[in-house]
Residue, then its C-alpha position, 0 to 999 in steps of 0.5 A: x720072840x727074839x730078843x732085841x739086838x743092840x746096834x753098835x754105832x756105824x763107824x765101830x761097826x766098820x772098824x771091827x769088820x775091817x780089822x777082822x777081815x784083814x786079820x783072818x784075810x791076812x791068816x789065809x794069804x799066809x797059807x797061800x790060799x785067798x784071803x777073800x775066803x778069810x774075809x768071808x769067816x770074818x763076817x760069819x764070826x763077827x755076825x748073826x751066825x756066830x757073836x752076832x755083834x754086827x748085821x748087814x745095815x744100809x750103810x756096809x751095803x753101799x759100801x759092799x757096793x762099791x766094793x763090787x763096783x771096784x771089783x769088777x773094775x779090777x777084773x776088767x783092768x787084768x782082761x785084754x780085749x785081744x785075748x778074748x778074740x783069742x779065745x773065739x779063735x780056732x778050736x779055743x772057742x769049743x773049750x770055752x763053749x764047752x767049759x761054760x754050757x756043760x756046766x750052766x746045763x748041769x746048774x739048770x738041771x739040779x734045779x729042775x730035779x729039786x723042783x726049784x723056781x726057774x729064777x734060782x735055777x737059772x741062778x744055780x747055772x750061772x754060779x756052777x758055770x762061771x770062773x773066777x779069773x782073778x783067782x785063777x790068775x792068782x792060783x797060776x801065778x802062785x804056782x809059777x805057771x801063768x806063762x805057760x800055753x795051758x796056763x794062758x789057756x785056761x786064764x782066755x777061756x776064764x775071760x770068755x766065761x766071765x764076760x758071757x756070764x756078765x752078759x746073761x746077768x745083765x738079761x736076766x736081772x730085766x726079767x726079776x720084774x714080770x710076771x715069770x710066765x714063759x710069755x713075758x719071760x721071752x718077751x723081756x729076754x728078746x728086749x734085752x737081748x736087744x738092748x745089749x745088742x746096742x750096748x755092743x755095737x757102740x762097744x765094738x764101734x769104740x774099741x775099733x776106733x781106739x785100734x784105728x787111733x792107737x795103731x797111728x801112735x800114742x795120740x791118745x796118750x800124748x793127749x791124756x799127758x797134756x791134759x794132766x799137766x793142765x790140770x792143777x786138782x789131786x789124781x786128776x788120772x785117777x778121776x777122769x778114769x772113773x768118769x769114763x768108767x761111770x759114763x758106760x756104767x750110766x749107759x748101761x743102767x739106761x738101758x736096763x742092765x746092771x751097771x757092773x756090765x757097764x763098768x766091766x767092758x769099760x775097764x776092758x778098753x782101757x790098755x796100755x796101748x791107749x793110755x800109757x804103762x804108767x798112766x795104766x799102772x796108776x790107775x791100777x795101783x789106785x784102785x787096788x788100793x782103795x778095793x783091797x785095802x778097804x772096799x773089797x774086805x768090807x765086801x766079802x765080809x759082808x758075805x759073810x753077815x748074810x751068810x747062814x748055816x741054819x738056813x741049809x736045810x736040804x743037805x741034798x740040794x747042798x751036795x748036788x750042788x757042790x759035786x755037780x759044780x766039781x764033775x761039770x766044770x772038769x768035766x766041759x774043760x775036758x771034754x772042750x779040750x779033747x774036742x779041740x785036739x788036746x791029749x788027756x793030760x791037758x785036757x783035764x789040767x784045763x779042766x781043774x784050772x777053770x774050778x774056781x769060782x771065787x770073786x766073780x760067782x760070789x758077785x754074781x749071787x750077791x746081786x741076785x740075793x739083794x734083788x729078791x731072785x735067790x733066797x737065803x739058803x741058796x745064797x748060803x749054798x752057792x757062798x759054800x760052793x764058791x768057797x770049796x772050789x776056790x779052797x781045793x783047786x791050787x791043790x789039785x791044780x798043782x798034782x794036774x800040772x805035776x802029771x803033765x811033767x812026768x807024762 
């Protein structure tokens, strides 16, 4: 029988897994590396795998919560709408295609070969597929290369990964409740395929309106100032962003997706074109702030507590994994590249570009872990792998655009 655990006090619990994850965040932003990764070991270290002195209570989960929420959010704010066009232009939508079907395809087929249940292995594709994009961002701007054509390349394609992603996120967490027979299966996914057809008609329908009213001049904006001086309360900008954000997150949730959905395509429309650059900077500011000095720390690190390296058993599964998330993801930025008309070169630096998993895949398996779709040794696998990919890709990113100069 397992010994009792002595549970340290809720705000002691919160000091030591701030300080810690901050400390080692701290550690690996010092090595260029991102300092999520750093938050991650933090939790692992203060938590069941190894000291054990903190597990993941009620509490540390809504504020992981919000850490996802803000998160999201932040992602949003990095993502113009226009670039995402962009990327559904011309040969750009065969890359993104390619970079995102290749490997959702090889994720469902390492399931299906493992003889894993068809909620995991649709969980396993979606992790392989998706791209982190404040990681790759942060990887191009470290390397100097964010402006360059490959280096926007690979940030439109990472946008068109992350928004489809969402999307199928939002489908699928409708279907967690039935029965998983391919009936009900197809029966929920054909309604909630059409609840967010609805939710992206009246998107498409706000975004074009605020293009018809920003292309007149900064009416919006004008407004928004006026009614901020109006306003005598603290961060009155701050506040009415985040109810225009909850009232989508609201929506979508009535709707039956998830609020995250909600809350991405919101921050999407907000742009410096509707509000202002400053009135755009503050809320950045803000909310970074809030998610980076403290939301987002306790969020990684809470990973961390439910991360369990005794629950890997099969090592086979946690290689098939780990090199199928490598070759295919390479592999579909490659292959789109090639297709799109793009010489070997860039095609394979598109391809190492896309690799990193990081925040978002770690979002997406941390939803499905706490709604019962993937266990725990998956959920520690697809942690591992988000963790590898994010850790090796500035490097081989770095010798990819290395050989673009001397070829």
């Amino acid at each position: 029988m397992d010994a009792p655990h002595f549970e340290l006090p809720f705000f002691t619990n919160l000091l030591i897994l701030l300080v810690t994850a901050r400390f080692f965040g701290e550690i690996f932003e010092r090595f260029k590396q991102p300092a999520m990764i750093g938050e991650i070991l933090a939790g692992i270290i203060v938590g069941p795998s190894l000291f054990n002195l903190i597990h993941r209570t009620e509490e540390i989960k809504v504020i992981s919560e919000l850490g996802i929420f803000l998160l999201v959010i932040i992602a949003g704010l990095e993502i113009n709408i226009d670039d995402i066009l962009k990327s559904l232009k011309g040969r750009n939508i065969i890359i993104s295609i390619m970079a995102f079907f290749i490997p959702i395809i090889s994720g469902f087929t390492v399931g299906y070969i493992f003889g894993l249940d068809v909620m995991t292995t649709v969980f396993i594709g979606l992790c392989v597929a998706i791209t982190a994009l404040p990681v790759s961002i942060r990887i191009l701007m470290d390397l100097g290369k964010i402006n360059t054509e490959v280096g926007q390349k690979i940030i439109s394609i990472a946008i068109f990964d992350d928004v489809l992603a969402l999307t199928i996120l939002g489908v699928l967490l409708n279907i967690q409740d039935t029965d998983k027979s391919v009936s009900a299966i197809v029966q929920v996914g054909l309604m909630s395929l059409l609840k967010l057809a609805v939710f992206i008609i009246l998107l498409t329908m706000v975004y074009f309106m605020i293009r018809k009213i920003t292309r007149k001049g900064n009416y919006i904006e004008i407004s928004l100032n006026n009614l901020l001086d109006i306003l005598k309360g603290k961060e009155p900008l701050f506040a009415l962003f985040f109810a225009f954000v909850l009232l989508f997150s609201t929506f979508t949730e009535s709707l039956g997706l998830h609020f995250i959905v909600g809350a991405f395509f919101a921050s999407l429309l907000i742009s410096d074109s509707l509000i202002g650059k400053d009135n755009l900077k503050t809320i950045e500011k803000t909310t970074s702030n809030i998610a980076m000095g403290f939301l987002a720390p306790i969020f990684f690190a809470g990973i961390g507590l439910e991360f369990n390296i005794s629950s890997i058993s099969n090592l086979p599964l946690l290689l098939a994994v780990v090199l199928v998330s490598y070759f295919s993801k390479i592999l579909g930025g490659w292959l789109g590249g090639r297709l799109a008309g793009l010489n070997s070169r860039v095609s394979l630096t598109l391809g190492i570009g896309l690799n990193a998993r990081g925040i978002m895949e770690l979002v997406i398996a941390n939803i499905a872990y706490k709604a019962g779709l993937i266990n725990t040794e998956i959920f520690s696998i697809l942690v591992l792998m988000g963790i590898l990919t994010t850790l090796t890709t500035p490097l081989m990113l770095k010798g990819a655009f290395k050989r673009l100069k001397t070829g």
